[in-house]
C-alpha positions in Angstrom: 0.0 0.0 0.0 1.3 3.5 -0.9 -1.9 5.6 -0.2 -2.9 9.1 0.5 -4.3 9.1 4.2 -5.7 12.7 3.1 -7.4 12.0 0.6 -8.0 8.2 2.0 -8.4 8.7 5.7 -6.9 5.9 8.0 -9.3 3.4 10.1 -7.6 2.4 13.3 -9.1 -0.1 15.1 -8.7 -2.1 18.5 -10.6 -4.8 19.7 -11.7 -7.3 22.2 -13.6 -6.7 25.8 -13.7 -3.4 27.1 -11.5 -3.5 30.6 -9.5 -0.8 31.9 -6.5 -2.9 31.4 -6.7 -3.0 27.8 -5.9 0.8 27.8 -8.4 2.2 25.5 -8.8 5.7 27.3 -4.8 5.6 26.0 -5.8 5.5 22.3 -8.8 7.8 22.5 -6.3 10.2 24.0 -4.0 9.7 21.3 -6.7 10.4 18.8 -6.2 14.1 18.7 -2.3 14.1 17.8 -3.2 11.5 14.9 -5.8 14.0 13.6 -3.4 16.4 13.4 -1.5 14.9 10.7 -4.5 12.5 9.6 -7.8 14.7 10.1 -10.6 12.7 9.0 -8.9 9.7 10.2 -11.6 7.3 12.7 -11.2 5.3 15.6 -13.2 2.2 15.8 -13.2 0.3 19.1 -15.1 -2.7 18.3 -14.7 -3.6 22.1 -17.9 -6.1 23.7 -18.7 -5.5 26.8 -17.4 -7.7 29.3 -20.0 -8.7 32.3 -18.3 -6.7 35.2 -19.0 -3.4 37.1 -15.2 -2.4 35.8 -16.0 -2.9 32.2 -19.4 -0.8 32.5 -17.3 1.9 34.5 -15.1 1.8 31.9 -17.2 2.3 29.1 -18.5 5.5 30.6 -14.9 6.7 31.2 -14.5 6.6 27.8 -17.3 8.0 26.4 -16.9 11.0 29.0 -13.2 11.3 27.1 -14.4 11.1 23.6 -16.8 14.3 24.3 -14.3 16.0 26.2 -11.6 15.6 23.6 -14.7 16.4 21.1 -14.1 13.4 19.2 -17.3 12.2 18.7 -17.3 12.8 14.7 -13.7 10.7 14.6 -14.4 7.7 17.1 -16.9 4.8 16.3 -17.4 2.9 20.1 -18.9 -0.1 19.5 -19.9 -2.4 22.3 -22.0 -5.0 20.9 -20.3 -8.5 21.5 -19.9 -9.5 17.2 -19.5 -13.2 16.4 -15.9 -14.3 15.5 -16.6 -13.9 11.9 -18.4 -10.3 12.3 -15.1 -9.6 13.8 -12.8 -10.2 11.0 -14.6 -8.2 8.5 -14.5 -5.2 11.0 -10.4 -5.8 11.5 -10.4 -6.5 7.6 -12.1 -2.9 6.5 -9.0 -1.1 8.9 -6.1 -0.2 8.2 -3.8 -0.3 11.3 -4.8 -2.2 14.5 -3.6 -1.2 18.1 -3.6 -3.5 21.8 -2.5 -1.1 24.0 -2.9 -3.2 26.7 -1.8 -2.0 30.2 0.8 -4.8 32.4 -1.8 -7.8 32.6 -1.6 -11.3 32.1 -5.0 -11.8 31.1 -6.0 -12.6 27.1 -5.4 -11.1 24.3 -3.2 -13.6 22.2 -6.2 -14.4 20.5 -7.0 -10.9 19.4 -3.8 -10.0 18.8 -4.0 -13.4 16.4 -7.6 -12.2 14.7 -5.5 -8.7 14.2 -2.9 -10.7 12.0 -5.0 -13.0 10.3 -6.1 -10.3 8.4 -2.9 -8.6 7.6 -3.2 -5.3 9.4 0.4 -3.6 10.5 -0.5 -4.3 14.8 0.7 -1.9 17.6 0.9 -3.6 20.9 1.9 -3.0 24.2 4.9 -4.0 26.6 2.7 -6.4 28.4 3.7 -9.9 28.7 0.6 -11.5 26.7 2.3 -10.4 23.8 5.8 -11.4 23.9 5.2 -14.1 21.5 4.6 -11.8 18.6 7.4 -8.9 19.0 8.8 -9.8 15.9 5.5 -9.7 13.9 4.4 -6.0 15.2 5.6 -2.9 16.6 6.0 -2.6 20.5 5.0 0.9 22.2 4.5 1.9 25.6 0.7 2.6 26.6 1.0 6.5 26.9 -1.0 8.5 24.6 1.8 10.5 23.1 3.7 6.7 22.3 0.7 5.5 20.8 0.1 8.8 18.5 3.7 8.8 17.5 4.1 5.0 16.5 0.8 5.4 14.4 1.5 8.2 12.5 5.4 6.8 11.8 3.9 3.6 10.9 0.9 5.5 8.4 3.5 7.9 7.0 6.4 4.9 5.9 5.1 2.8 2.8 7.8 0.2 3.4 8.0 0.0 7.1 3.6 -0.6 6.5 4.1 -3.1 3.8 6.6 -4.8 5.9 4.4 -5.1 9.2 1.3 -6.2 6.7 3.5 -8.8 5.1 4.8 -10.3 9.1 1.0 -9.9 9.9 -0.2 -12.5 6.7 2.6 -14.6 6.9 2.8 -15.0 10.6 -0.8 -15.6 10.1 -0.5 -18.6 7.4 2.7 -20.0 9.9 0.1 -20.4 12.7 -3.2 -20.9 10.9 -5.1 -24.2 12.0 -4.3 -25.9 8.6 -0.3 -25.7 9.5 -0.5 -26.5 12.8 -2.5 -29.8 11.9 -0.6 -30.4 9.5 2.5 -30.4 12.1 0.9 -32.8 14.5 0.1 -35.2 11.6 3.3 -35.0 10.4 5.1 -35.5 14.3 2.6 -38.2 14.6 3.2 -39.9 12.0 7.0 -39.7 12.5 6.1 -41.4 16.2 4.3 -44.0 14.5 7.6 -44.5 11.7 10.1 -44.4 14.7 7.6 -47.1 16.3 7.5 -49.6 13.4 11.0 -49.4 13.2 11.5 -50.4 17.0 
């Protein structure tokens, strides 16, 4: 992709339940420097609601940011809980996709894996649920300046986008069900060689 982001606007996107720890007040707040270089660029947190007090609390934290950073024409929050497949064709209509998950251990490999399978350039935290696919995505603290700064280097750099779409597709083929099938069968059927031998 070599586009205009003017005349094209970006769609960022995050995903997954809405939790405090995922740090989605982080990328609203982030929003306004990316408008700055990107103006009619949008924000879509496709984030479900997860059934807890925190994830409700945090739903209104950040709709109270989103008017108070008047970015209500530039952010898309959308809270319904979207079957897997729903999912995918929101992550596949973006352009860039960002977990800015705060220090937790708790999921996100999966979304982080739904992100790649459709070949978006992914943004993700420090925390330790993503260690497994540094080398696939861009790390960045989960600060609101960080955040702005990686996205807009990432939008602005044809071959440094190209090159985190193309980790994100073939990391995705590496590790899609088919493969990893296909590696049991062939380890068991190894076993079963080794055994007839014996």
């Amino acid at each position: 992709i070599n586009r205009n982001w003017i005349q094209q606007p970006p769609v960022i996107i995050t995903t997954g339940f809405l939790r405090k720890h995922k740090g989605v007040i982080s990328l609203i707040r982030a929003m306004p420097s990316v408008l700055q270089k990107f103006p009619e660029s949008k924000l879509r947190i496709q984030c479900a609601l997860y059934p807890s007090k925190d994830s409700r609390l945090e739903l209104k934290a950040c709709e109270k940011e989103i008017i108070k950073l008047n970015l209500v024409d530039n952010v898309i929050l959308d809270t319904e809980f979207l079957e897997k497949k729903l999912v995918i064709d929101e992550l596949s209509k973006a352009d860039i996709a960002v977990l800015p998950y705060e220090s937790s251990n708790e999921g996100g490999s999966a979304t982080a894996a739904d992100c790649l399978s459709v070949g978006l350039p992914l943004l993700i935290s420090d925390a330790e649920i993503f260690d497994e696919i540094r080398e696939v995505a861009i790390t960045v603290k989960a600060e609101p300046d960080q955040i702005a700064s990686a996205i807009i280097e990432t939008l602005l750099n044809a071959e440094k986008y190209n090159t985190l779409s193309n980790k994100s597709m073939n990391y995705a083929l590496d590790n899609s069900w088919g493969n990893v099938a296909a590696i049991f069968l062939v380890a068991h059927n190894s076993e079963l060689f080794i055994g007839n031998l014996l």
